[in-house]
C-alpha positions as CSV (number, residue, x, y, z in Angstrom):
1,X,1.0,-19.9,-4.5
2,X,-2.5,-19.3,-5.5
3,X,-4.8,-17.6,-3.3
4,X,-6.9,-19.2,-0.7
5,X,-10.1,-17.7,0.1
6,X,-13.5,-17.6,2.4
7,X,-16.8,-16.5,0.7
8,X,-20.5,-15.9,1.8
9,X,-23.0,-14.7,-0.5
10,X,-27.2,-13.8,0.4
11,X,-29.7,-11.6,-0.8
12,X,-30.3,-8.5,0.6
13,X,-34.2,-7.2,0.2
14,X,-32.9,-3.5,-1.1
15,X,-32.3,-2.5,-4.3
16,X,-28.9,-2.7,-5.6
17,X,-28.8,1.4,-5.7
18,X,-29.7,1.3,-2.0
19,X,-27.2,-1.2,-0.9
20,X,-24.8,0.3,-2.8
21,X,-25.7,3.8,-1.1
22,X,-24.9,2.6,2.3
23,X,-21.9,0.1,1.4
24,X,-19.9,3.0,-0.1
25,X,-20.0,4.7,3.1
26,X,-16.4,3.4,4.6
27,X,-17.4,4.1,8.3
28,X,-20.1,2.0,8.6
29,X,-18.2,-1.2,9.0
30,X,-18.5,-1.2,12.5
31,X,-22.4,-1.4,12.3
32,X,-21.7,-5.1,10.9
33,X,-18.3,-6.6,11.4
34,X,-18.3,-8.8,14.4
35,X,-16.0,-7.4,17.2
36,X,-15.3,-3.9,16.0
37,X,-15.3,-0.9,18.2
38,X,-15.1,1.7,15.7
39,X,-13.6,3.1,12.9
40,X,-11.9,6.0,11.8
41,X,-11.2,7.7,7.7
42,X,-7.6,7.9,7.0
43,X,-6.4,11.4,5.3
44,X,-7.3,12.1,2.0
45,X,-10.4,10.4,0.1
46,X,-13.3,9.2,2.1
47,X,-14.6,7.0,-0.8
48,X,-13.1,5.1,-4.0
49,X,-9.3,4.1,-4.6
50,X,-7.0,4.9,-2.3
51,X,-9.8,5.4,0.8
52,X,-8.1,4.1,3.8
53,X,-9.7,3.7,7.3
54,X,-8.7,1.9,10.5
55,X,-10.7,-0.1,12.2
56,X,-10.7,-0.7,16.2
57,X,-11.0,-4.3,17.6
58,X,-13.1,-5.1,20.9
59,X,-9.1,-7.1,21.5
60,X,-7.8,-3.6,21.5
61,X,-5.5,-4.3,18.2
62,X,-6.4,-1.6,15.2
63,X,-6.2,-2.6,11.6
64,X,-6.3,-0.6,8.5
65,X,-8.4,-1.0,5.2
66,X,-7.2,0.6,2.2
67,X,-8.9,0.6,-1.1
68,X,-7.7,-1.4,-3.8
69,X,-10.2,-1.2,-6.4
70,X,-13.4,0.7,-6.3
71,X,-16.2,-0.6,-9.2
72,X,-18.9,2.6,-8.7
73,X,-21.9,0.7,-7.7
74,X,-20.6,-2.6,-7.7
75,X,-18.4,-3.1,-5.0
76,X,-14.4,-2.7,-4.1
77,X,-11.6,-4.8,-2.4
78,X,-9.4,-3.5,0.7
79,X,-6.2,-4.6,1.4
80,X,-6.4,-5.8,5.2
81,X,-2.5,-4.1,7.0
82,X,-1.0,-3.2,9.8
83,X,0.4,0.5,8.4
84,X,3.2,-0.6,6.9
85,X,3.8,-4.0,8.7
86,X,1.7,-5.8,6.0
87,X,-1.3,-8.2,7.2
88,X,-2.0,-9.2,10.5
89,X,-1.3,-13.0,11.5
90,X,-2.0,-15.6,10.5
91,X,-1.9,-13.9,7.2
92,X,1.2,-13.1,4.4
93,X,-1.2,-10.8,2.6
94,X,-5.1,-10.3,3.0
95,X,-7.9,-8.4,0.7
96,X,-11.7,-8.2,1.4
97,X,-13.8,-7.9,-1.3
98,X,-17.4,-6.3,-1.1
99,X,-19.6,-6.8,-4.4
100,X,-23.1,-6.5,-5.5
101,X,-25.3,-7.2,-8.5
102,X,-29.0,-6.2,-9.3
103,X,-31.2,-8.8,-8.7
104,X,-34.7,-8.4,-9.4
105,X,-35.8,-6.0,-7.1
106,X,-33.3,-7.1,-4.8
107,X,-29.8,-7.2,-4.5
108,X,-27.1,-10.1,-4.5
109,X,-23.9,-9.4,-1.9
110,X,-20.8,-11.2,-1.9
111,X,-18.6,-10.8,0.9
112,X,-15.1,-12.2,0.2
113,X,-11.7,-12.6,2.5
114,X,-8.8,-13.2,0.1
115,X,-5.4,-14.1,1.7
116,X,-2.3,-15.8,1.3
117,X,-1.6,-17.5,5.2
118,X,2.1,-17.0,6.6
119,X,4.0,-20.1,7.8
120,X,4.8,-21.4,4.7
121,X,4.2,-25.6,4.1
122,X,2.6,-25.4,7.4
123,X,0.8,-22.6,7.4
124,X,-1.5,-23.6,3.9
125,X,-2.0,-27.5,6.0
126,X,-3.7,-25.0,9.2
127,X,-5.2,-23.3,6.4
128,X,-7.0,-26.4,4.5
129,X,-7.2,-27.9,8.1
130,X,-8.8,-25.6,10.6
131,X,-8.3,-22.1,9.6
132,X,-10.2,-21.9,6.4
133,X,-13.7,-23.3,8.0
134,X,-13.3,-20.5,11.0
135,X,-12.6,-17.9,8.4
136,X,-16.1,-19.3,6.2
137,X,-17.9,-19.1,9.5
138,X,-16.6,-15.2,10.0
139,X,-17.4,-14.1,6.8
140,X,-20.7,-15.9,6.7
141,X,-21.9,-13.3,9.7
142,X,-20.5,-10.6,8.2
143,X,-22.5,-10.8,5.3
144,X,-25.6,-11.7,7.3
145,X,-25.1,-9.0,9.5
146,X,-24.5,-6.6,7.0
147,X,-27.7,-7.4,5.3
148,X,-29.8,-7.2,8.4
149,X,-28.1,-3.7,9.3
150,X,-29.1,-2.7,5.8
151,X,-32.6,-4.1,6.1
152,X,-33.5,-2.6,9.4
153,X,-30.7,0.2,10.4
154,X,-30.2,-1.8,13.4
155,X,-26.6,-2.4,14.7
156,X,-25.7,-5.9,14.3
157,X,-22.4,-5.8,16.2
158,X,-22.5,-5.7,19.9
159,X,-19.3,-4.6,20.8
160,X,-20.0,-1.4,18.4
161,X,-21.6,1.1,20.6
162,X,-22.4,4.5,19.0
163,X,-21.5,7.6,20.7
164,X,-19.0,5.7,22.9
């Protein structure tokens, strides 16, 4: 079964080694993902393959991110997991990808959710029916969030308070 995915990409008004200076910093998610609480680095490397962190939802669920593939100054993918439970419903497997590219002075991001759904038959008809357009929509404000946290320095995530 091939891989469905949801995909958003903008232009951020920094140059790429900028963006790439702040997006290789794992803990930062928080600052820009909708509905995170916080986030904390996994033992052993803080950056590049292998990294791991888990994130805190405002639901109260966790997740963990661990790094797949690390391209120095061009973005990585994180496999999305429960520790060892595998991804969270309603996916089999999930991966986000995070990848820019000089453009101009500025910088082209791509923020991409790759997944496989779990249900089978019925869970790729959700997928192509409803599940696919909410995931778009999230990803969408990801990006845009990350780029105005980048921009500015201002939290974009409300449920993200720092210090808390």
């Amino acid at each position: 079964m091939p891989d469905a995915h949801a995909s958003h990409s903008l232009l951020i008004d920094l140059p790429s080694e900028q963006v790439w200076g702040r997006l290789r910093d794992l803990t930062l998610a928080p600052h820009y993902v909708p509905d995170l609480t916080g986030c904390q680095l996994h033992p052993g490397p803080q950056q590049g393959l292998g990294a791991s962190r888990r994130v805190f939802q405002k639901n109260g669920h966790w997740l963990d991110e661990t790094v797949e593939e690390w391209h120095e100054g061009e973005g990585f993918l994180i496999r999305l997991h429960r520790g060892a439970k595998g991804a969270p419903p309603p996916f089999r497997q999930a991966w986000f990808r995070y990848a820019i590219a000089p453009h101009g002075a500025r910088t082209r991001f791509t923020a991409s959710l790759i997944y496989r759904p779990a249900g089978g038959p019925f869970g790729r008809l959700l997928d192509r029916l409803f599940l696919r357009r909410a995931l778009n929509k999230v990803v969408a404000q990801i990006a845009v969030n990350l780029k105005a946290f980048y921009e500015t320095g201002e939290t974009r995530n409300p449920a993200f308070v720092r210090g808390a």
